[in-house]
C-alpha positions as CSV (number, residue, x, y, z in Angstrom):
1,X,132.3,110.8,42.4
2,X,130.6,110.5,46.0
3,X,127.9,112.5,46.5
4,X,128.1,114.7,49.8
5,X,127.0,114.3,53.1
6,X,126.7,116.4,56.0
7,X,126.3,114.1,59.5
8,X,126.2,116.3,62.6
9,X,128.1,114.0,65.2
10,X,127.4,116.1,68.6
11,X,125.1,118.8,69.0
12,X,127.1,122.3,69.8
13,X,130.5,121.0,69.2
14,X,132.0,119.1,65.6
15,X,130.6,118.7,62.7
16,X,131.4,115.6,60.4
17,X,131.7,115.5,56.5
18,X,131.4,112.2,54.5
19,X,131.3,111.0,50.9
20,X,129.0,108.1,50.4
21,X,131.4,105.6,49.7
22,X,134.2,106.3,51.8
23,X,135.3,108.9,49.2
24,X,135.6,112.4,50.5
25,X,136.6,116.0,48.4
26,X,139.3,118.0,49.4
27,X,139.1,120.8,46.9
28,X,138.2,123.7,49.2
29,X,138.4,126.9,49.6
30,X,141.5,128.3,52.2
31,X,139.3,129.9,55.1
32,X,140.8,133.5,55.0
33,X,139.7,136.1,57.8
34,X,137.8,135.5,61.3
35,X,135.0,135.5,63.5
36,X,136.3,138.2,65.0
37,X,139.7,140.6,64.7
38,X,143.1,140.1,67.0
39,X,143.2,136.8,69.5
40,X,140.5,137.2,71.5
41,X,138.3,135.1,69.3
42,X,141.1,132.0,67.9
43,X,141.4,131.5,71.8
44,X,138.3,131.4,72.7
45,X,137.7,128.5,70.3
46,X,141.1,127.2,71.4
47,X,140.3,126.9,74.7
48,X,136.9,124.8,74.0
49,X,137.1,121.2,74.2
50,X,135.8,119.4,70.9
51,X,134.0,116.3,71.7
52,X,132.5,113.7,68.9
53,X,130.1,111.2,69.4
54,X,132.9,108.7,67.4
55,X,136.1,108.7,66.3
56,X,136.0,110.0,62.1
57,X,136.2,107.4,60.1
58,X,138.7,107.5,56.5
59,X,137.1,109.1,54.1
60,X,135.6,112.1,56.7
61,X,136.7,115.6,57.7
62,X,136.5,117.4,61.2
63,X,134.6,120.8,61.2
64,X,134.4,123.3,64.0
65,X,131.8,126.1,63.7
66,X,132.3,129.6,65.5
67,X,129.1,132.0,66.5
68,X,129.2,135.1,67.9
69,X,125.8,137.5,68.3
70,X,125.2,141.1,68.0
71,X,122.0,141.8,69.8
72,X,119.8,144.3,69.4
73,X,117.5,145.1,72.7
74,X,114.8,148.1,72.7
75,X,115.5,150.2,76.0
76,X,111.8,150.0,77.9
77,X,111.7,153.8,78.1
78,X,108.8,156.2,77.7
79,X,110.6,158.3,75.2
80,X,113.3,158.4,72.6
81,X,117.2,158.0,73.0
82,X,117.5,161.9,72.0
83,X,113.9,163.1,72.1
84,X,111.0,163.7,73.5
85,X,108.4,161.5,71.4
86,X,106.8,158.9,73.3
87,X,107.5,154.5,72.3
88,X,104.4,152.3,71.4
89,X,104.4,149.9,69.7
90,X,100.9,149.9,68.4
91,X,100.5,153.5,67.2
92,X,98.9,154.9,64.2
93,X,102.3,154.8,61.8
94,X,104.3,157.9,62.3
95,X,102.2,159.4,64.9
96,X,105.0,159.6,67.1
97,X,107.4,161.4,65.3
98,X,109.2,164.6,66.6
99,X,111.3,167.0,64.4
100,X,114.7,165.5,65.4
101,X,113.3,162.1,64.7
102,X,112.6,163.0,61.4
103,X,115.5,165.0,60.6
104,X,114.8,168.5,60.4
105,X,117.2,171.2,59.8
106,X,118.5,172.4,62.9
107,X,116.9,170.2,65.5
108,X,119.7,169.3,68.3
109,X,119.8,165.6,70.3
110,X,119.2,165.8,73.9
111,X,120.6,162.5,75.6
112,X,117.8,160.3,77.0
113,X,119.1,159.7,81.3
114,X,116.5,156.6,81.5
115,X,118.2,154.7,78.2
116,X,121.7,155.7,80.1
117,X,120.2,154.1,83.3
118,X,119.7,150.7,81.3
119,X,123.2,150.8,79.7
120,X,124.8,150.8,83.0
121,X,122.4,148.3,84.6
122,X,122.9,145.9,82.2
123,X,126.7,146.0,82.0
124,X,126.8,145.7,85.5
125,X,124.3,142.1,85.4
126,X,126.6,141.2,82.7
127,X,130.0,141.6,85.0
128,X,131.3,144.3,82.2
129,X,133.6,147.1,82.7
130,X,131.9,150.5,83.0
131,X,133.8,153.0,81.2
132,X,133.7,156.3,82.9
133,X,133.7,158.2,80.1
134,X,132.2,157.3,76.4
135,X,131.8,159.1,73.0
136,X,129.4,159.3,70.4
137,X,129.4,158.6,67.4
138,X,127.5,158.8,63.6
139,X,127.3,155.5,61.6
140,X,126.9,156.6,57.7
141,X,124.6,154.4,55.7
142,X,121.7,155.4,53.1
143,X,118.2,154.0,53.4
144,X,114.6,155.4,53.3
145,X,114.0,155.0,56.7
146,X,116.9,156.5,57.7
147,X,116.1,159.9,56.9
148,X,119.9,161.6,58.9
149,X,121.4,159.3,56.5
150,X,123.0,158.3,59.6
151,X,122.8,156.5,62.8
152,X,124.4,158.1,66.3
153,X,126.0,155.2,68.0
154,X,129.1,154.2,69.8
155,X,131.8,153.2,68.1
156,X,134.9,154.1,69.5
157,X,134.2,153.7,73.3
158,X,131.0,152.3,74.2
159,X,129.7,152.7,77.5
160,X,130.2,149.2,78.6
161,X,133.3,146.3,77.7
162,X,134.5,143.1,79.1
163,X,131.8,141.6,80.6
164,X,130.5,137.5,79.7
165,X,126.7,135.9,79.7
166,X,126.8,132.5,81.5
167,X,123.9,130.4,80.2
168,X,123.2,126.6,80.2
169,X,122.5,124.3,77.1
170,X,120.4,120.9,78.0
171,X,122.2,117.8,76.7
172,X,122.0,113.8,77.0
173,X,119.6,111.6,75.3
174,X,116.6,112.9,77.5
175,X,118.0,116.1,77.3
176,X,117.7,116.5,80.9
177,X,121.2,117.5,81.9
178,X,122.6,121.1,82.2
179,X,125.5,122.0,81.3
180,X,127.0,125.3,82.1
181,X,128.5,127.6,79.5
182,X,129.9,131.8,79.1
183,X,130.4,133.7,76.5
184,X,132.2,136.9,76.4
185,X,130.5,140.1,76.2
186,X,133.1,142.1,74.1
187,X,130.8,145.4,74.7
188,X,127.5,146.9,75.6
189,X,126.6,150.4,73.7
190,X,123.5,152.8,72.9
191,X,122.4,153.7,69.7
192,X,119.2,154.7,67.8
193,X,116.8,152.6,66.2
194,X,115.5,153.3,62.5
195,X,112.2,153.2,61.1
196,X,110.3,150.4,59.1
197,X,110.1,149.9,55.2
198,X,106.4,148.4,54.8
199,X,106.7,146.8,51.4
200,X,102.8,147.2,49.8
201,X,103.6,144.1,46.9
202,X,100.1,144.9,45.3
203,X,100.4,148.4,44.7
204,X,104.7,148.1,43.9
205,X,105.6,150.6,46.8
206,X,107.2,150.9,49.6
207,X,105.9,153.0,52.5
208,X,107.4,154.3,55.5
209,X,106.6,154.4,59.4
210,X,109.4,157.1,61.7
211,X,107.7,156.1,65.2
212,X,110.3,153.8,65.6
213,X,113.0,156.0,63.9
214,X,115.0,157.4,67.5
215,X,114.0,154.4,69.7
216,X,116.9,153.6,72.5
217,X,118.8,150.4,71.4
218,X,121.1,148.2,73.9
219,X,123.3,146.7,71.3
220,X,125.3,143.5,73.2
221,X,128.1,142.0,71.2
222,X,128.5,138.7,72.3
223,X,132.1,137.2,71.3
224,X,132.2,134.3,68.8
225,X,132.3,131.4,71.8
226,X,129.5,129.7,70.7
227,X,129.2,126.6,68.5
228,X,126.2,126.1,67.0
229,X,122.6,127.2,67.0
230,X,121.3,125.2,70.2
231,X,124.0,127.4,71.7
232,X,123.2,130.7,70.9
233,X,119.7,130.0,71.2
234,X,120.5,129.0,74.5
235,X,122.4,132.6,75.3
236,X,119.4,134.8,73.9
237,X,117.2,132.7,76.3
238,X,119.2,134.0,78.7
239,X,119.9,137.8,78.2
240,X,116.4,137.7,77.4
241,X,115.7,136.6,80.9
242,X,118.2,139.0,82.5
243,X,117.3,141.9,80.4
244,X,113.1,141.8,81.7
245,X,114.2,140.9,85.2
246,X,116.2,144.2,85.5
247,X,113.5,145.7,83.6
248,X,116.0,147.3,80.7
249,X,113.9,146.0,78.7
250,X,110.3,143.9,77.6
251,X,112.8,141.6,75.0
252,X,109.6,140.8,73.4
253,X,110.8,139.1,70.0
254,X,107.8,138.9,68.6
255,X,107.5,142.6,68.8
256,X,110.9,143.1,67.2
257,X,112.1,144.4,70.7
258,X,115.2,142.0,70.8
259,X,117.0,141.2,66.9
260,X,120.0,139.4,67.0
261,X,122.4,139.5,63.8
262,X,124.0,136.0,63.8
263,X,128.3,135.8,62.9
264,X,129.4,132.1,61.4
265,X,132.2,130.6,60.6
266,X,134.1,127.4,60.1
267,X,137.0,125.8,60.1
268,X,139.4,122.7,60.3
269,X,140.1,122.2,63.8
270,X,144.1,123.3,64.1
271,X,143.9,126.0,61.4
272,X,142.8,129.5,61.2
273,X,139.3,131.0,61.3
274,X,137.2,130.9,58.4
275,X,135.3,133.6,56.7
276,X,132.3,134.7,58.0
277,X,128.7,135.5,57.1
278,X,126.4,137.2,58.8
279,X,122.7,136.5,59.3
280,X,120.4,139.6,60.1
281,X,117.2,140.3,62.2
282,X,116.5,136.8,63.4
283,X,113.4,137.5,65.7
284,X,113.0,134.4,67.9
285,X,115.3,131.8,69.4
286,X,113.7,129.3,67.3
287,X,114.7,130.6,64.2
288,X,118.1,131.6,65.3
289,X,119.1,128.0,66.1
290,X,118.0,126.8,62.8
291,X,119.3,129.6,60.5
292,X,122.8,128.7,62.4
293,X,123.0,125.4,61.7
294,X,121.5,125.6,58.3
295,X,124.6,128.1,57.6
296,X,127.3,126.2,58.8
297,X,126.5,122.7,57.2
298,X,125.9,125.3,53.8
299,X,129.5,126.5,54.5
300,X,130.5,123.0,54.9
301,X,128.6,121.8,52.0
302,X,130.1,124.8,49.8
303,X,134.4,124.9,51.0
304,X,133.8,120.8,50.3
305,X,133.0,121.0,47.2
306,X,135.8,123.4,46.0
307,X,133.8,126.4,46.6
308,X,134.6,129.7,48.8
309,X,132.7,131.5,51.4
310,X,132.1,135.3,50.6
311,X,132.1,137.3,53.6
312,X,128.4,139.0,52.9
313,X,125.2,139.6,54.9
314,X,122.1,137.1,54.2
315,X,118.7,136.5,55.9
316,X,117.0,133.5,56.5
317,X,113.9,132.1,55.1
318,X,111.6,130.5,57.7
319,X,109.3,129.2,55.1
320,X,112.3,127.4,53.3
321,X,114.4,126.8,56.0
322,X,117.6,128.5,54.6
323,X,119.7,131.4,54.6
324,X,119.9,133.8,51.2
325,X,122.2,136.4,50.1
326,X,121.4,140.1,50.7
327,X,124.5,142.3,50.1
328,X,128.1,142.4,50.2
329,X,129.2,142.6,53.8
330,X,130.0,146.1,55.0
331,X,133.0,147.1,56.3
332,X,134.2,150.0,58.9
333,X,135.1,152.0,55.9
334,X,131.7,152.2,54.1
335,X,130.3,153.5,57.1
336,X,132.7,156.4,57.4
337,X,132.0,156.8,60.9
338,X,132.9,160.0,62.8
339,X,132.6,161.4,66.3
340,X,128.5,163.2,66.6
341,X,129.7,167.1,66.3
342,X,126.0,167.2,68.5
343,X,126.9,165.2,71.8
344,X,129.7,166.2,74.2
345,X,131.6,162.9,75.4
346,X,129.2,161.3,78.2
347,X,131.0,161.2,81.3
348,X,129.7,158.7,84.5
349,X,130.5,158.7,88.5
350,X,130.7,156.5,90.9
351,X,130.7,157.0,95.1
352,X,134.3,158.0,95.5
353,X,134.6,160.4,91.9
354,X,131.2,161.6,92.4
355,X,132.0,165.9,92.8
356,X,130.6,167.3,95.8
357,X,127.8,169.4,96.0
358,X,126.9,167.6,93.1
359,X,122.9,167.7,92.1
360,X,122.4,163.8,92.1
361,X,119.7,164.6,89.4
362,X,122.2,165.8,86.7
363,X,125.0,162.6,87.3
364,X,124.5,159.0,87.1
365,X,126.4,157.0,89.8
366,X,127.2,153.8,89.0
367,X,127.1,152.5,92.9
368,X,123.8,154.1,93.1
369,X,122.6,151.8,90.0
370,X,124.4,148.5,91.1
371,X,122.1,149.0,94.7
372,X,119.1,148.9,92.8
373,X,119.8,145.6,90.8
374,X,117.6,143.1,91.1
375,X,117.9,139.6,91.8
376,X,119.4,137.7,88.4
377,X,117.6,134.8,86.8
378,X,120.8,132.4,87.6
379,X,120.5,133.1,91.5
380,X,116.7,132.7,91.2
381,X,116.8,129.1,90.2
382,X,119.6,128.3,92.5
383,X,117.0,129.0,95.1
384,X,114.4,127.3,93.8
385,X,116.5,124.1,93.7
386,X,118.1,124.7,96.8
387,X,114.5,125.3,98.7
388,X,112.1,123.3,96.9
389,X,114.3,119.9,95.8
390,X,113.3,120.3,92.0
391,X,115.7,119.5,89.2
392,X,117.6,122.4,87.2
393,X,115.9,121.6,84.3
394,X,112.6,122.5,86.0
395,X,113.7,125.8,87.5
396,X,114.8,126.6,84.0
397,X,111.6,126.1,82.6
398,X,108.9,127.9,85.2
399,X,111.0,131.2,84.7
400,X,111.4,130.6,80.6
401,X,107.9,131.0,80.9
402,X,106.7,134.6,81.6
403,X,104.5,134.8,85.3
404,X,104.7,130.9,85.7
405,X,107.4,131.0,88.6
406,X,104.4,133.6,90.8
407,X,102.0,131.5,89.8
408,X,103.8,128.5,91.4
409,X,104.9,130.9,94.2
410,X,101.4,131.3,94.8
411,X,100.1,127.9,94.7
412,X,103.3,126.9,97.1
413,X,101.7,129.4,99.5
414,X,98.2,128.2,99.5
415,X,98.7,124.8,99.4
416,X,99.8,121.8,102.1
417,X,101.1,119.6,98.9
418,X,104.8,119.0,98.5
419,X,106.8,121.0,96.2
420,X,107.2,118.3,94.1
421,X,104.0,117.4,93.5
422,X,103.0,121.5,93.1
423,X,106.2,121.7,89.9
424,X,104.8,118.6,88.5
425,X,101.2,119.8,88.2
426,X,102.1,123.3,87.3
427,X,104.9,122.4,84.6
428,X,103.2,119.2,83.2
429,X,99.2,120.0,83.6
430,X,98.7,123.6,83.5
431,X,101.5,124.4,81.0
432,X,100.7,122.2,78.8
433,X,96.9,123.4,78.8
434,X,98.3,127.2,78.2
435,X,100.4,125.7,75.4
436,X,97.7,123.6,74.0
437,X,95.0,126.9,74.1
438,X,97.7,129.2,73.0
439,X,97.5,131.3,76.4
440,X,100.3,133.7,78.1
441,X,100.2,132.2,82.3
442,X,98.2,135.3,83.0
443,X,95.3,134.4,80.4
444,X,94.5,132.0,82.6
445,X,91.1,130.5,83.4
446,X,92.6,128.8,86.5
447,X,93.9,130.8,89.4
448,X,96.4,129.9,91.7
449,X,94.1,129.6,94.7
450,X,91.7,127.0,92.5
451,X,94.6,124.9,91.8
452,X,96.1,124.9,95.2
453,X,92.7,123.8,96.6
454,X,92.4,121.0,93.9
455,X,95.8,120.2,95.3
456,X,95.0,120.2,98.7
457,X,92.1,117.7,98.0
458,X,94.1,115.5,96.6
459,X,96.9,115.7,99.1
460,X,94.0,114.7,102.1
461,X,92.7,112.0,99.6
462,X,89.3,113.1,99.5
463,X,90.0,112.8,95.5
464,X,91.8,110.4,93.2
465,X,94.8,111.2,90.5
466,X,92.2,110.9,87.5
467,X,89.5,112.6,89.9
468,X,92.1,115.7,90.4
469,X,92.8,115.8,86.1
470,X,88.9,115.3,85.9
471,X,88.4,118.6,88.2
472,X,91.2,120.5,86.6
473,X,89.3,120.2,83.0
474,X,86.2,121.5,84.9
475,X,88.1,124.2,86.5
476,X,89.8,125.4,83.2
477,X,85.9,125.3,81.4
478,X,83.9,126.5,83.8
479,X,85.5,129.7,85.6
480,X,84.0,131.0,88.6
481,X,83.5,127.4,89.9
482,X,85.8,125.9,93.5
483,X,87.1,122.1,93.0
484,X,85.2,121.3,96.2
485,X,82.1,122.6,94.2
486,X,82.6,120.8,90.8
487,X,83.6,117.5,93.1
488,X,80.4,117.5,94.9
489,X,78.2,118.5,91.5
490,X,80.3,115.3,89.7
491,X,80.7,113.1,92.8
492,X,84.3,112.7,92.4
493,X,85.0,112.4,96.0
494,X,86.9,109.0,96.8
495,X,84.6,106.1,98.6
496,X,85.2,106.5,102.7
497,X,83.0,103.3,103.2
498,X,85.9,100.7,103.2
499,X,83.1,97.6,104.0
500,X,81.3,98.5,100.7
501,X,84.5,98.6,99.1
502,X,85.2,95.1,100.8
503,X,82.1,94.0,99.4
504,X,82.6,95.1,95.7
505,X,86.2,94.2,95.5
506,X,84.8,90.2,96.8
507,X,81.6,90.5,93.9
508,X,84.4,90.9,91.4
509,X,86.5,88.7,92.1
510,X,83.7,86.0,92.4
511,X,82.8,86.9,89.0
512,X,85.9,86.9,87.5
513,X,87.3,83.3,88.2
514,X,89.8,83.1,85.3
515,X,91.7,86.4,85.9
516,X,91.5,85.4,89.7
517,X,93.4,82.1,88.4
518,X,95.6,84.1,86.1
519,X,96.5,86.4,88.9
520,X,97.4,83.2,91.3
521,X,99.8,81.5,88.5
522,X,101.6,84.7,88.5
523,X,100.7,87.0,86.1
524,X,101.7,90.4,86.7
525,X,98.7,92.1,84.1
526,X,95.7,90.7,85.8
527,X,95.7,92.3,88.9
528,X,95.6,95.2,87.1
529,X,92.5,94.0,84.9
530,X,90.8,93.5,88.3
531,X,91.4,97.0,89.5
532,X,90.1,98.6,86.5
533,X,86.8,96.4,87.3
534,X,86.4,97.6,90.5
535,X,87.1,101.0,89.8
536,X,84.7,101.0,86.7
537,X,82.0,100.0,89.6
538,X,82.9,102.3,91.8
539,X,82.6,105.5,88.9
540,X,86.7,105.7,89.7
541,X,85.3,107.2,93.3
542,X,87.8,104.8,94.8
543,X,91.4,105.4,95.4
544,X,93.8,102.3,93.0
545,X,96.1,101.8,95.6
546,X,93.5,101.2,98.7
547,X,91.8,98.9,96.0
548,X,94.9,96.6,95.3
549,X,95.4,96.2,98.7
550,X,92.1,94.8,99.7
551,X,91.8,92.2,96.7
552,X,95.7,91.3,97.3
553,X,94.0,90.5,100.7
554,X,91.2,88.7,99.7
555,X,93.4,86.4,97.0
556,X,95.3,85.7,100.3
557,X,92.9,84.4,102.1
């Protein structure tokens, strides 16, 4: 019997399984369920063309994967969703804990107008419907740092529905091209945020910390368009970007301010959805795209070999790589939800419903909120192509990166070199020095001024390409210092004297007869050798170009 093999043929769209051999299995489970209830999600996948790299070959079987995300963003608030007690992150544990918050007898919510605010601000970046009206409700579960034994969300009408993300995937060989994507956003709704189980393994306890029980949520369910990890990696990147640029919230990962619960399926292309499982609290993008695509060749790997998929709840391993089990996937039923006695239904306005004589402080108008939107992260690089000639991929990366698009605003405005030159040395030289030290753009020992001068020198010529990277190590070493400064200390300034340049270029050549005669029976390499020998003489204080041109001349001659 062949021994299974999982080939991925295209990244994001089919996935290919092949016994060595030529042999395949067709004992598999019959996928039973969805991705998601009624049409909305079949369609979706419907509607997606399925490219392979080849045509299958006998003995394979076609695979489509189906992702959707439920993401969890912390609302960049001073206070709670429904008290008073203040967010930060770094406090003493449960030193921010108010009575509601922990549960007390008789302690009432009181609706948080900021975390309302954020709802409608990001439904509106995310082209969703704005339900005037939407209820509250509590979502019945049992865990230690959950102390209501219950969680006030929306279930039933959330304050936000219908909207999509459009985000772009790089694809090609060189992974240079863009290509444009959207996934439905089926809703946008508030909820609290529990508190953290810190498991002590030494001493066999578990202890908890509230300041987190309470915290605003935005959870955005994404619909299951999405095809594999690079995908929805891709996505988060996104709504990550649009979330801090409307200032909803920080969508730090690292700080657990953005989670994202992870929904996979797969199927035969043609037949119905499979059954899904879900992968919890993935905390960066990086992980995300590999706990997807670990899950759906294991899916593949298990309906293959005879086996079924249980619709259940895992996590994912980093250290290992995989996904493992965790529970039984709940349903709507074990969380016996029911409308929060405690909050009347929260009811919205816009310009034209908006009561008169209405105290603007006690509503929230929806025209009022889509004013004060911001510019989006998808017009931002269209401008940035569109003005400065760069490549997509380029205007991708200096706002992926936070502060490196001001930074590069601020060296375009202090320098005479062309854009391009500016994106090259901002994305290539100094982000790759942050990522080499470890450093966030505004850690850095290089300021936008220095680096616009350095540019500037080079632009006038007063400095050579390996003078400039020379300068630029100086400049990230020793702070405080101007280019022009460490230039003069280092003598790095190019050689203005052409006839001593005549001079050296003519010594060389005189004492290099055989490369000169290698050079005239047309090899390509040795003018190079001679350039390097001049340059060596010169301490690279001479400029490559103005140095090929005078020994072509002399060769000439």
């Amino acid at each position: 019997m062949a021994t299974p093999v999982l080939r991925w043929c295209c990244p994001g769209r089919r996935w290919v399984f092949a016994g060595i051999g030529g042999v395949s299995r067709h004992g598999r489970g019959v996928p039973t369920g969805s991705t998601s209830s009624g049409k909305r999600g079949q369609s979706s996948v419907a509607q997606q063309p399925l490219i392979t790299a080849q045509k299958p070959r006998k003995g394979e079987r076609e695979w489509a994967a189906v992702v959707g995300l439920e993401i969890h963003a912390q609302i960049a608030s001073n206070s709670k969703l429904f008290s008073g007690s203040q967010v930060d992150f770094a406090a003493p544990p449960n030193s921010l804990v108010s009575f509601f918050d922990a549960s007390l007898p008789g302690t009432l919510p009181v609706l948080n107008r900021r975390c309302v605010e954020a709802a409608v601000m990001t439904g509106l970046a995310l082209d969703c419907h704005i339900n005037r009206r939407s209820l509250f409700d509590r979502k019945h579960y049992f865990y230690a740092d959950l102390p209501a034994g219950y969680q006030i969300t929306q279930q039933r009408l959330p304050i936000a529905v219908n909207g999509s993300l459009v985000y772009s995937v790089c694809v090609g060989k060189r992974r240079s091209q863009m290509v444009t994507k959207t996934a439905g956003v089926k809703q946008i709704q508030l909820e609290q945020d529990s508190g953290k189980s810190l498991h002590d393994s030494l001493r066999s306890q578990t202890l908890i910390d509230l300041n987190r029980a309470g915290v605003g949520l935005l959870e955005v369910v994404l619909e299951p368009d999405m095809s594999c990890g690079e995908e929805a990696a891709a996505a988060i990147r996104e709504l990550q970007l649009i979330l801090q640029a409307l200032g909803t919230s920080q969508a730090n990962m690292a700080e657990g301010q953005l989670r994202v619960d992870a929904n996979i399926s797969v199927h035969n292309p043609g037949e119905p959805l499979g059954v899904r499982t879900e992968v919890k609290n993935l905390n960066s993008a990086r992980f995300l795209a590999k706990a997807i695509d670990y899950e759906i060749q294991r899916q593949i790997n298990e309906l293959e070999n005879g086996g079924k998929i249980l619709n259940e709840t895992r996590s994912f391993d980093y250290k290992l790589g995989c996904t493992v089990p965790m529970r039984d996937k709940e349903g709507k039923q074990d969380y016996r939800f029911m409308p929060e006695p405690n909050l009347p239904p929260l009811l919205l306005y816009d310009s034209e419903s908006l009561p008169t004589g209405t105290d603007p402080q006690q509503v929230i108008n929806i025209d009022q909120l889509r004013e004060q939107l911001p510019e989006l992260p998808r017009v931002t690089r269209e401008k940035l192509v569109q003005q400065y000639g760069m490549l997509p991929e380029h205007s991708f990366a200096l706002l992926n990166e936070v502060g490196l698009l001001e930074f590069f605003q601020n060296v375009i405005k202090e320098t005479r070199a062309e854009p391009k030159k500016v994106t090259s040395w901002v994305l290539n030289t100094f982000l790759g020095f942050l990522k080499q030290q470890n450093l966030a753009v505004s850690e850095s020992p290089v300021t936008p001024s220095a680096l616009a001068e350095l540019l500037d020198l080079l632009d006038r010529k007063a400095i050579s390409s390996s003078a400039a990277k020379q300068v630029f190590q100086e400049l990230w070493r020793s702070k405080g210092k101007t280019p022009a400064q460490i230039v003069a200390e280092k003598k790095l300034e190019l050689m203005q004297d052409a006839e001593a340049l005549e001079q050296l270029c003519r010594s060389t050549l005189e004492a290099h007869p055989q490369v000169v005669t290698d050079v005239k029976k047309g090899n390509p390499r040795a003018i190079n050798k001679l350039i390097g020998l001049v340059r060596r003489a010169t301490l690279g204080r001479a400029d490559p170009t103005v140095i090929k041109e005078v020994l072509e001349r002399q060769l000439s001659l």
